[in-house]
N, C-alpha and C positions, 0 to 999 in steps of 0.2 A: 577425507576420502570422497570423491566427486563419483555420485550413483547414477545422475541425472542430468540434462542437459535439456532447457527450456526455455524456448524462442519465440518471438512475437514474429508477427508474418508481414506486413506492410512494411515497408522501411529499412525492411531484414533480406526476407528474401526478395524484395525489391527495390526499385529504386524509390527513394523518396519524395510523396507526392507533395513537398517545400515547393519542390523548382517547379512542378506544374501550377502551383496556386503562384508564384512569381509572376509566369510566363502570362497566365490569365488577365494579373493583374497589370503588368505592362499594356499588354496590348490593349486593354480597355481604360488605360490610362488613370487608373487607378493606384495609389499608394503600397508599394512591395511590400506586406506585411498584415495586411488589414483584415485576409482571411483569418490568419493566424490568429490577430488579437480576438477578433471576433469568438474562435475556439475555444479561446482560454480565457475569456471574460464569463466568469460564472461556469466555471468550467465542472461542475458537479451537476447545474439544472440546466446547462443553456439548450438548444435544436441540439446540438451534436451528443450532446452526453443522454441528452434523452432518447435518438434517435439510436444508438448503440445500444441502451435497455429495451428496446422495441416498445420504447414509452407514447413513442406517436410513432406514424408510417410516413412512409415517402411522401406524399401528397404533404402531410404534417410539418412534415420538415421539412420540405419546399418552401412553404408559407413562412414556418417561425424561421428561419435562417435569414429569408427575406426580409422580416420586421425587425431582426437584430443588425440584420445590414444598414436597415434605414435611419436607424438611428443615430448609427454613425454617418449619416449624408451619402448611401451609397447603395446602387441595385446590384443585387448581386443574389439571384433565384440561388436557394437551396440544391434544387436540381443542376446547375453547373458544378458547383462545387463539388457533388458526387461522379459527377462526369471524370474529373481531374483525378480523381484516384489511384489509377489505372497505372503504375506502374510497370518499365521493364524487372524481366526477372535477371535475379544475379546467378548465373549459371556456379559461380564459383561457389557461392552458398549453398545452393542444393547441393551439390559436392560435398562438400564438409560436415552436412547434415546425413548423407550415406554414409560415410566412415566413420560419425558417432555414432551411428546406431547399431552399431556391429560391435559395440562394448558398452555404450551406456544405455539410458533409458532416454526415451525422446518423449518432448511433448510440447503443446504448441497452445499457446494465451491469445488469443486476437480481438481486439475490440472494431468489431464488425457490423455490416447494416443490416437490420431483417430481411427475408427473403422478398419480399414486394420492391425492393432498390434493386435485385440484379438485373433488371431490363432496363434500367438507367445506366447503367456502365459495364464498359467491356473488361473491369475489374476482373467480374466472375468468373470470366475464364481463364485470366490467369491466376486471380489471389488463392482461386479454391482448386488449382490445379489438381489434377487426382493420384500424378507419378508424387506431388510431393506429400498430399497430406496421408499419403498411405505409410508414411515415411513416419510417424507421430505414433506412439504410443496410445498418445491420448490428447483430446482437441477437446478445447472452452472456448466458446463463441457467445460474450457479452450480451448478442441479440438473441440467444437462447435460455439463458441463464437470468438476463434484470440485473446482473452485476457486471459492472465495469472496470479496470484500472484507472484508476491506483488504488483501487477499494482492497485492503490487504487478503480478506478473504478468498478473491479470487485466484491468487498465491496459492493458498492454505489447502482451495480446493484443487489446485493440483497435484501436490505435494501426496495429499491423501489418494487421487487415482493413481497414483504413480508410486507409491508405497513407498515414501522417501520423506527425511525430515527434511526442511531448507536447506541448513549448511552441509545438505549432501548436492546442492544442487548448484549449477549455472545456470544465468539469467541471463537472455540478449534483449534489448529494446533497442530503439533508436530513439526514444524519447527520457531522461532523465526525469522525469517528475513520474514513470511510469517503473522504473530503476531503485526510483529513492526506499517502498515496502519493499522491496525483497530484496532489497541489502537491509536493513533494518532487522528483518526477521532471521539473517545468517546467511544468506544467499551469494554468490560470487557474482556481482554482477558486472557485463560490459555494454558501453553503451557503442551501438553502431552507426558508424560514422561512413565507411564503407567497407566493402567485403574484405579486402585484403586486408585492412587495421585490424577489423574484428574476427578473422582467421587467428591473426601472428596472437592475438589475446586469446584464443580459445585454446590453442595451441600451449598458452604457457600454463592454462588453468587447468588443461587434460592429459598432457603431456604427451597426447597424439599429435602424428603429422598429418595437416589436413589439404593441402597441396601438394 
């Protein structure tokens, strides 16, 4: 019996910020993907994972994003990359997340930048939109907290604000390696791909109509 319904916000309720690290890297004639590797090379201590624990600040990870760029033969300021963030919103998601909340329990996991990054990008004002996150039960923000996904914990601590064990719960990400603890722990999870796929799945897993 599904109690709970819980959703990551970048990549969910927006569009994901893949194609802006593309579009970056075209246009500076840089290799489609290099942001990426960059991210997920040491992806527990690199700039981004520490930058999300609020392990160093903006200036910090300006700098270390830079020296990890450089080593792969490549400039690419820290400070761009946060720039690219910035996602459109998917209107049909916010949608779907009103008409859960009107039977389940809501709550929202984001692994986010400390507050000293939101004058670096126009993120802020839509990632922390305020129509949507009033819309949560309950919000975990990595730059709060020192814990990150896929750290299972931070699972666990939702679970507990939200007085729900796992397999009472749905999981949306749009990253699978962020997917893989909370289906491990019982969770139902769907990975988002775009709004209308990850509709028709919530749909099957709630047995609400959310369109």
């Amino acid at each position: 019996m599904i109690e709970a319904v819980i959703w990551d916000f970048g990549g969910v309720f927006t569009t994901s910020p893949f194609e802006a690290f593309a579009r970056y890297e075209r246009e500076r004639g840089i290799p489609v993907g290099v942001i990426r590797t960059i991210n997920s090379t040491n992806h527990e201590n690199n700039a981004w994972a520490m930058f999300e624990r609020s392990a160093i600040d903006f200036a910090g990870f300006d700098a270390a994003f830079a020296a990890e760029a450089r080593m792969l033969g490549y400039d690419i300021p820290g400070r761009d990359v946060v720039a690219l963030l910035a996602g459109d919103l998917r209107p049909e998601m916010i949608e779907a997340l009103r008409r859960i909340k009107a039977r389940f329990k809501t709550g929202c996991i984001t692994n986010n930048m400390p507050a000293d990054a939101s004058g670096a990008t126009a993120s802020s004002r839509s990632i922390y939109s305020r129509e949507i996150m009033e819309l949560f039960d309950a919000l975990i923000e990595s730059s709060k907290i020192g814990i990150r996904k896929p750290d299972p914990r931070i699972y666990l601590m939702m679970c507990e604000k939200l007085g729900v064990t796992p397999d009472a719960c749905v999981y949306l990400d749009d990253l699978g390696g962020n997917l893989k603890p909370a289906r491990a722990m019982g969770m139902t999870t769907i990975k988002v791909e775009s709004g209308p796929q990850a509709i028709a799945e919530l749909e099957a897993a709630t047995g609400m109509k959310l369109l």
